[in-house]
C-alpha positions in Angstrom: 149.2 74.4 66.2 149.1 70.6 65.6 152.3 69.1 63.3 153.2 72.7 62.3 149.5 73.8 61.0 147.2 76.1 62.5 143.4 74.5 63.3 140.7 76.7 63.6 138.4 76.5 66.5 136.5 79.3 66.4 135.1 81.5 63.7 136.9 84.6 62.5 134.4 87.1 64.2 134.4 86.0 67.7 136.4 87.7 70.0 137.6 86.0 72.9 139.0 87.6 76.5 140.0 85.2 79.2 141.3 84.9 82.3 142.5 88.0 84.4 141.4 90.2 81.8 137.5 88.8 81.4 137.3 89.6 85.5 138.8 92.4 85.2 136.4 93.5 81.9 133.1 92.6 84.0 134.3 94.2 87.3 135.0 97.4 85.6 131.8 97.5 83.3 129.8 96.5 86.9 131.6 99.4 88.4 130.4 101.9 85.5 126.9 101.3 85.6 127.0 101.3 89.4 128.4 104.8 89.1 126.1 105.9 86.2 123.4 106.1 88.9 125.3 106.6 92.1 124.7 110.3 92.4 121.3 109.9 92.1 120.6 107.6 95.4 119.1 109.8 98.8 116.8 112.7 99.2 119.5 115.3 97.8 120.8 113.0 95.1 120.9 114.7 91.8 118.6 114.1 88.4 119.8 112.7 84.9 118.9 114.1 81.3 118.9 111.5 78.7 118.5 112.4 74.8 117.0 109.2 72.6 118.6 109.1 69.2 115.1 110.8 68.3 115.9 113.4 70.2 112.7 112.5 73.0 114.2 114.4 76.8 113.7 112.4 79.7 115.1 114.1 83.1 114.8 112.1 86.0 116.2 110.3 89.2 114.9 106.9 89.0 117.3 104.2 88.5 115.5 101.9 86.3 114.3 104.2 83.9 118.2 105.5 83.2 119.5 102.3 83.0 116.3 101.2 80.3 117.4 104.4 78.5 120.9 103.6 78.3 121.7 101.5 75.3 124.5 98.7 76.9 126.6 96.5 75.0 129.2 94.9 77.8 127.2 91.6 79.1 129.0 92.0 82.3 127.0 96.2 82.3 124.0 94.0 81.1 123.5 91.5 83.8 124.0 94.9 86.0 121.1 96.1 84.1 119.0 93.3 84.5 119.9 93.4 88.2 117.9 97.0 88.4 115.2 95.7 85.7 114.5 92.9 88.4 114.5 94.8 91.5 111.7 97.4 89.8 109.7 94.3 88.5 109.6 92.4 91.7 109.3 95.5 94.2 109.0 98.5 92.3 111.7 100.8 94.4 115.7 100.2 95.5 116.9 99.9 91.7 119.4 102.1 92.6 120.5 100.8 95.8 120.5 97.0 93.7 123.6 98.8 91.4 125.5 100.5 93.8 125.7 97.0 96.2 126.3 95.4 93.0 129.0 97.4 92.0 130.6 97.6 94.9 130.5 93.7 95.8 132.2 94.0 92.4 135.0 96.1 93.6 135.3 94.2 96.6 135.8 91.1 94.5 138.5 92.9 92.1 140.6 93.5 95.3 140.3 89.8 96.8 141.4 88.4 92.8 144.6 90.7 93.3 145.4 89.0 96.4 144.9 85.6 94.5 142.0 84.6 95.7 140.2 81.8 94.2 136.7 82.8 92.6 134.8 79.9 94.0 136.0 81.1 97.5 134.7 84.5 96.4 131.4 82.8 95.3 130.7 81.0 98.2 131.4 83.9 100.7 129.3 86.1 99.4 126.2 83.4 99.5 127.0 82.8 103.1 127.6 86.7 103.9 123.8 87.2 102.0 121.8 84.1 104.3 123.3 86.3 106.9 122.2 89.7 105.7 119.0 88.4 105.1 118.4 86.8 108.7 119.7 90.1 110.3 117.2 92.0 108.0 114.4 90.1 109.2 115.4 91.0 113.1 115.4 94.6 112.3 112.1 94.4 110.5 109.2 95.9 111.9 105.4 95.2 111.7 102.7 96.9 109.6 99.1 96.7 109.8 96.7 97.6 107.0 95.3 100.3 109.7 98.7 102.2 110.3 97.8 105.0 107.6 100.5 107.1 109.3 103.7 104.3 108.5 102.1 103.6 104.8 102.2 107.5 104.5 105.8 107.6 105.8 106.6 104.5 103.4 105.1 106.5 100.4 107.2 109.7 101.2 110.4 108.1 101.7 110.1 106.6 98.3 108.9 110.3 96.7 111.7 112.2 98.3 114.1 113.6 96.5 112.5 113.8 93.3 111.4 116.3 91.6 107.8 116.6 92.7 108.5 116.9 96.4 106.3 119.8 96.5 103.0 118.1 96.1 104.2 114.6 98.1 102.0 115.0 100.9 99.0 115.1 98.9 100.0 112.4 96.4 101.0 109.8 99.0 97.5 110.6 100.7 96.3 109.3 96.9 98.2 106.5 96.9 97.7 105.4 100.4 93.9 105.8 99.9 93.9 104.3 96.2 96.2 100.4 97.6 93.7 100.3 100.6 90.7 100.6 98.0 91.4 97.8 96.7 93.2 95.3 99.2 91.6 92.2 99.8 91.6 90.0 102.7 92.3 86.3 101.3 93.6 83.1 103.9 94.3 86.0 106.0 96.8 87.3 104.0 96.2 90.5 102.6 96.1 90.4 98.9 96.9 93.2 96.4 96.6 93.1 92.6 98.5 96.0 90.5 96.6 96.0 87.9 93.4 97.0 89.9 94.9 100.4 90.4 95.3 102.8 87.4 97.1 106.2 86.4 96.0 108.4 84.0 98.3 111.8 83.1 96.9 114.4 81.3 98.7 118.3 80.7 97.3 121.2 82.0 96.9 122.9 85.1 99.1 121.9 88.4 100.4 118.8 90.2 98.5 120.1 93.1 95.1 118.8 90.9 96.4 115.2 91.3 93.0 113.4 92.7 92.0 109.9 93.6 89.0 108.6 90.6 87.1 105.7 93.1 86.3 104.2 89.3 87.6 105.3 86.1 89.3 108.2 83.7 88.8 107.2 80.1 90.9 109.2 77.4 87.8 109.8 75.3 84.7 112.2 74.8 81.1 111.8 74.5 79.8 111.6 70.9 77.8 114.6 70.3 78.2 118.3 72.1 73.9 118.0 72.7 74.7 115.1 75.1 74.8 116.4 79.2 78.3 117.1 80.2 77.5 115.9 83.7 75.1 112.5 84.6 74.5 112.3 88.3 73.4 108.9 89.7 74.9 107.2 86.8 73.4 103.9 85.4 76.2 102.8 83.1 75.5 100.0 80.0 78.6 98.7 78.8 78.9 97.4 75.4 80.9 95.2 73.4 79.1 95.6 69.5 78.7 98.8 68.0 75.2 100.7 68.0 75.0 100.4 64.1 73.2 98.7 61.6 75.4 95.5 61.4 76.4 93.9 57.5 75.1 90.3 56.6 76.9 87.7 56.7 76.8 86.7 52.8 76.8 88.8 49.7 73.6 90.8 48.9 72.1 93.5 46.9 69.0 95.7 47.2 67.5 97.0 43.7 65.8 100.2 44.5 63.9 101.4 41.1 62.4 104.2 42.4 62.3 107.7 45.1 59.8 106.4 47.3 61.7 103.1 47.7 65.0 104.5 48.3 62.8 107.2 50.9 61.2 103.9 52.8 64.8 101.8 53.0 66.5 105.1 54.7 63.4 105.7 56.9 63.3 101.6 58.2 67.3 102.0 58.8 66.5 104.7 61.1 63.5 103.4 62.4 65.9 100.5 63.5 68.7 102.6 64.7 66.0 105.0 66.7 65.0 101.3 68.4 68.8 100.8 69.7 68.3 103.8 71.2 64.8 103.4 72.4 66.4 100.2 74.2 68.7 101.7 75.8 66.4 104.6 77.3 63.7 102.2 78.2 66.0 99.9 79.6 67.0 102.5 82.5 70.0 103.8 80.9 72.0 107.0 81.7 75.4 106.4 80.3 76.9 104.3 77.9 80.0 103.3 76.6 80.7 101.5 73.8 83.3 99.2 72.8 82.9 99.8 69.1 81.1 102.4 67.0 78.0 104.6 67.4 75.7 105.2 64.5 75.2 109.4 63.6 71.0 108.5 64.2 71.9 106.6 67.2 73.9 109.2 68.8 71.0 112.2 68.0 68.4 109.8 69.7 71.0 109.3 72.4 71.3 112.7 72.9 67.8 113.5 72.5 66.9 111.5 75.5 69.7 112.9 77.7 71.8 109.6 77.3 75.6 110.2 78.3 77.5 108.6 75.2 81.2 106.9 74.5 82.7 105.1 71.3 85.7 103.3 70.5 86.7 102.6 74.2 89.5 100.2 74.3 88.8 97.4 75.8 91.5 97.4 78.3 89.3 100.4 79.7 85.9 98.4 79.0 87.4 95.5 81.5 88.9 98.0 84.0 85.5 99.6 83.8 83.3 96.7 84.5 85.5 95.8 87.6 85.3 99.7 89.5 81.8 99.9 88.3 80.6 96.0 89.1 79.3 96.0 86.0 79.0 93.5 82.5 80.1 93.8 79.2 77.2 93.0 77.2 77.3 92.1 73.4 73.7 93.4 72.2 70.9 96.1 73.9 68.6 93.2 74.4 70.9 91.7 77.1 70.9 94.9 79.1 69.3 94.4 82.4 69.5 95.9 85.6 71.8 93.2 86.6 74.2 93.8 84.4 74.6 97.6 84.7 77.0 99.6 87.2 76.6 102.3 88.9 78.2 105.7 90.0 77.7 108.8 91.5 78.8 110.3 88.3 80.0 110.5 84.8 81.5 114.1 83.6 83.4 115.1 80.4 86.3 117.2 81.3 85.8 121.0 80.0 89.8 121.5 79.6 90.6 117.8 78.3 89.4 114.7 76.3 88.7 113.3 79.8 85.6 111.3 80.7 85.1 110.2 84.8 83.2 107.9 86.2 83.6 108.8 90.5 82.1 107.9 93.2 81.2 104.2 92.4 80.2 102.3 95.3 82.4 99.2 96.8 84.8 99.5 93.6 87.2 96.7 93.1 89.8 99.6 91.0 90.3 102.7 91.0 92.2 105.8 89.3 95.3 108.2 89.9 95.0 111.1 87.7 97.7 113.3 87.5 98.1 116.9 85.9 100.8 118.9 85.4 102.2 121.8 83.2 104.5 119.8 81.4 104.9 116.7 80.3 108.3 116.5 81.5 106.7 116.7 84.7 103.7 114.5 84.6 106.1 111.8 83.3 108.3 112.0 86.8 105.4 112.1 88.6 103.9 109.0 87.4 107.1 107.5 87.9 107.4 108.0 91.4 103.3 107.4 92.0 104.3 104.1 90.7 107.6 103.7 93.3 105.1 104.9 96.0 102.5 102.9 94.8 104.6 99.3 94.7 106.3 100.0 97.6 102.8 100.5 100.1 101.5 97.2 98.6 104.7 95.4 99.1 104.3 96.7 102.9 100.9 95.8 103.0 101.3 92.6 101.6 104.3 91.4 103.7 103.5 93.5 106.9 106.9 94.4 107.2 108.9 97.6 106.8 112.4 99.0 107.5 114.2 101.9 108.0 116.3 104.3 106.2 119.2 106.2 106.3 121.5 103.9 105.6 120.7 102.0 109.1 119.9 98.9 107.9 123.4 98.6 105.7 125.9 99.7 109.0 124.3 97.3 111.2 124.7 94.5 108.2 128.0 95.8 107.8 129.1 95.4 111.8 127.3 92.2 112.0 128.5 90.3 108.8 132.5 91.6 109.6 131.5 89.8 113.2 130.3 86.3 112.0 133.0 86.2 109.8 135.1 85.9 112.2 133.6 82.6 113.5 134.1 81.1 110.1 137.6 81.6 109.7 139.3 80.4 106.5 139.7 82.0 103.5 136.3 82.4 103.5 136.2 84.8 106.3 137.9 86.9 104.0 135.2 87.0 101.7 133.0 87.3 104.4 134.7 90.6 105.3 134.8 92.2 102.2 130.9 91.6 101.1 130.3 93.2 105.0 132.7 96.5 103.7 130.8 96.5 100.6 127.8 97.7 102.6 129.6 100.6 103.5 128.9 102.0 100.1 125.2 103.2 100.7 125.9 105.3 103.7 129.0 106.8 102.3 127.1 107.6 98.9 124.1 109.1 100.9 126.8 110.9 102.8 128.5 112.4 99.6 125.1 112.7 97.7 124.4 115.1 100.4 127.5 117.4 100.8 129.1 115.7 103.9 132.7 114.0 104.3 131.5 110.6 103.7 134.5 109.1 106.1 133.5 111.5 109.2 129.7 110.0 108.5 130.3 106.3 107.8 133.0 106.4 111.3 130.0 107.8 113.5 127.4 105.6 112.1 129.4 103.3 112.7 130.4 104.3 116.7 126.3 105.0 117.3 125.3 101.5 116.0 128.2 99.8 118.1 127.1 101.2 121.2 123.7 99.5 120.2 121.2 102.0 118.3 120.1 99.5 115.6 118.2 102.5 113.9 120.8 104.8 113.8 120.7 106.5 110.3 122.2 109.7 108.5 119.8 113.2 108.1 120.6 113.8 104.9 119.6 117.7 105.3 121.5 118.5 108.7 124.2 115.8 108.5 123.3 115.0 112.2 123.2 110.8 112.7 120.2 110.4 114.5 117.3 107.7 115.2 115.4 107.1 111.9 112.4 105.3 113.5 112.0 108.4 115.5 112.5 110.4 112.4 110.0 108.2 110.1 112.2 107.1 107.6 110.5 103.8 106.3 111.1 101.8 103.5 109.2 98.2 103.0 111.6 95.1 104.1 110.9 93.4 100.2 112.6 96.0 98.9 116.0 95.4 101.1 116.1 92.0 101.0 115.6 91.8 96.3 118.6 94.5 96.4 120.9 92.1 98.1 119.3 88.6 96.8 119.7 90.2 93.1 123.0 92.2 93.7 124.5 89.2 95.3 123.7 86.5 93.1 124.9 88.5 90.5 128.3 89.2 91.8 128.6 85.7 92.4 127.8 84.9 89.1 130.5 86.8 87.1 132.9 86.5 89.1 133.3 83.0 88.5 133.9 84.1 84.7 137.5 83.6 83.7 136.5 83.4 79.3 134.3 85.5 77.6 133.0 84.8 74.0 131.7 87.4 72.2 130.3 87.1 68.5 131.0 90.2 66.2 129.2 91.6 63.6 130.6 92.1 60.2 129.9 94.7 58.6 130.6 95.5 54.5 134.8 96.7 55.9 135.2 94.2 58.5 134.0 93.3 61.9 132.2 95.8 63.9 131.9 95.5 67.4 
């Protein structure tokens, strides 16, 4: 009010929360999507079923995936959201390990406000608690060479467990394992992985058990005509970027044909130069080709009358990922095929049971491909899901050389060790200091319940084994037993630990220094809607 009259600030359809109620509001919303995925952290945690307004099922564990499906409208639950969306774009793996810290540095913070606690104190505690987390992480990290198959195994597994293809793990982490050492490079001595150079292709039928390794590529396509060979063994493979057809001119034309015999020698020259395409290709040492754009019906019969392998209308996000696992080059016409330019393989084979065309066996391939069956596609869709986990997480050990481990080891001996350097920093801040160390007591006690056991009893000897100075101590999820997780093989890469707490962290920190919240409404034909 100004001399008795009301002025207008803001429009009529934004809603505005402030002060101990905006906190509150984002602490509680940070709390619900931390629980949203809570009971699906550990080995024995339990699977979600989400229904899209479409009606499309999805059933799985993985945190990213059921936060993406969820539709969120509380921009404190939405920078939650983008907490998880981070941690599976940076590492792959810990999304749900990112929320529950989150949350719980969340709850932590909601207890300090109570106690009238300034938020900047807050802020700045929980920076200095994470540069400590993150220098004890990298004192319990542990080397990795690309030659310790048996660790990247153990990495792979630990991010497959609990999901709902643990029956054919073994095998599948063998894949992936196999498929990231493919196609590591050694650059400045670094090793050097690109993602993109290793692809998955699902298809229904059969089992999981027929998951294989592809040393080149699975294209969702089939050869042109049934008279082409199903099978091509020591495969010379033309790619091609123009169709195989009788290309139009470039300006306007017309052909007057007055009579039979003309309209009999036009169709005969038109295949005359359609057989020489073909011809081209045969004489040019051709076995297989695969072709960006269309194949002519003569050019196919001639194709196939030669015993010439033949694909059309291959994307060319397959032509490119073909050219690298074969060491090949895209060509534009027939004339530019050479020797030099053509890759090679031990085969090319059309699937009998699916539109499925492989190209194996290529020598020194710079990709490769996962394929994955399955009865359903319920369950091919998990699968992939946790290939790609397993897949991120062995090149983010390979790349860094570092891995950690599990249990729940790594977040007691942060706890013990934060709650003890807090106590040289005294100050209010120590009290911050202490309560981002107790919010680490969350993933222990969550693997605890997750898996049937008091999680108090759990968390109090985890706590006694790691004080009397086993740094490794973890929880067995199955037997309840605390036990020594290095001897048990429970590896997870060190990236994956130290995005959860730089992104859960930085978060927390973030909102709660919010004390107003602006939020524009929508107004719909009645009035706002929110």
């Amino acid at each position: 009010m100004l001399a008795g009259q009301p002025v207008v600030i803001l429009r009529d359809n934004i809603e505005r929360t402030k002060g101990h109620e905006a906190q509150q509001s984002n602490i509680l919303a940070a709390k619900a999507i931390a629980a949203a995925v809570r009971t699906t952290l550990g080995p024995r945690g339990m699977d979600k079923m989400l229904v899209s307004g479409s009606g499309d099922v999805t059933i799985t564990n993985d945190g990213a995936t059921i936060l993406r499906e969820l539709s969120v409208q509380h921009p404190g639950a939405k920078m939650m959201v983008e907490v998880a969306e981070t941690q599976d774009d940076e590492v792959g793996d810990g999304t749900t390990t990112a929320c529950i810290l989150g949350g719980a540095f969340m709850e932590q913070a909601s207890t300090m406000l109570t106690k009238e606690i300034h938020p900047t104190i807050i802020a700045l505690g929980y920076r200095k608690g994470m540069e400590k987390a993150l220098e004890i992480l990298n004192d319990l990290i542990i080397t990795v060479t690309p030659e310790d198959r048996e660790i990247l195994l153990q990495i792979a597994s630990t991010s497959m467990t609990g999901k709902s293809i643990e029956s054919v793990k073994e095998k599948v982490a063998g894949i992936i394992v196999d498929a990231v050492q493919a196609v590591a490079e050694e650059k400045n001595g670094k090793t050097v992985i690109d993602e993109d150079d290793v692809a998955v292709t699902k298809e229904v039928g059969d089992s999981m058990d027929d998951a294989e390794l592809v040393k080149g590529v699975v294209i969702n396509k089939t050869r042109v005509a049934d008279g082409m060979p199903r099978r091509v063994e020591n495969a010379k493979v033309a790619l091609l970027a123009q169709p195989l057809e009788i290309t139009k001119t470039q300006v306007k034309s017309k052909i007057k044909i007055s009579g039979s015999e003309q309209l009999t020698a036009f169709g005969e020259q038109e295949r005359e130069s359609l057989k020489k395409l073909a011809d081209a290709i045969r004489d040019a040492g051709v076995n297989v080709v695969f072709c960006q754009k269309g194949i002519a019906d003569a050019v196919q019969y001639y194709l196939a009358k030669y015993g010439i392998f033949a694909v059309e209308d291959v994307a060319e996000k397959d032509m490119k990922f073909a050219a690298k696992a074969l060491n090949a080059v895209i060509v534009n016409k027939v004339q530019e095929i050479s020797p030099e330019v053509l890759g090679t393989a031990g085969y090319v084979e059309q699937f009998e049971d699916a539109d499925l065309v492989k190209i194996a066996e290529c020598p020194n391939p710079k990709a490769v491909t996962i394929l994955l069956r399955g009865s359903t596609q319920h369950l091919i869709d998990e699968l992939e899901r946790a290939v790609e986990d397993a897949r991120r997480v062995v090149q983010d050990a390979l790349e860094d050389g570092t891995f950690v481990v599990g249990g729940g080891s790594v977040e007691v001996e942060m706890m013990l060790r934060i709650r003890d350097y807090a106590a040289s920093v005294g100050g209010r801040t120590q009290i911050a200091l202490e309560a981002y160390a107790a919010a680490f007591e969350d993933i222990p006690k969550t693997l605890a319940e997750n898996s049937g056991f008091d999680p108090i009893d759990k968390v109090v000897e985890l706590k006694q084994a790691h004080a009397a100075g086993n740094r490794y101590a973890g929880l067995n999820v199955y037997t309840g037993e605390v036990v020594d997780m290095k001897a048990e093989k429970v590896f997870e890469p060190a990236r994956v630990k130290k995005q959860a707490i730089m992104s859960a962290t930085e978060m927390a920190a973030m909102l709660v220094r919010v004390d107003d919240m602006f939020v524009t409404v929508k107004k719909g034909p009645s009035g706002p809607v929110a």
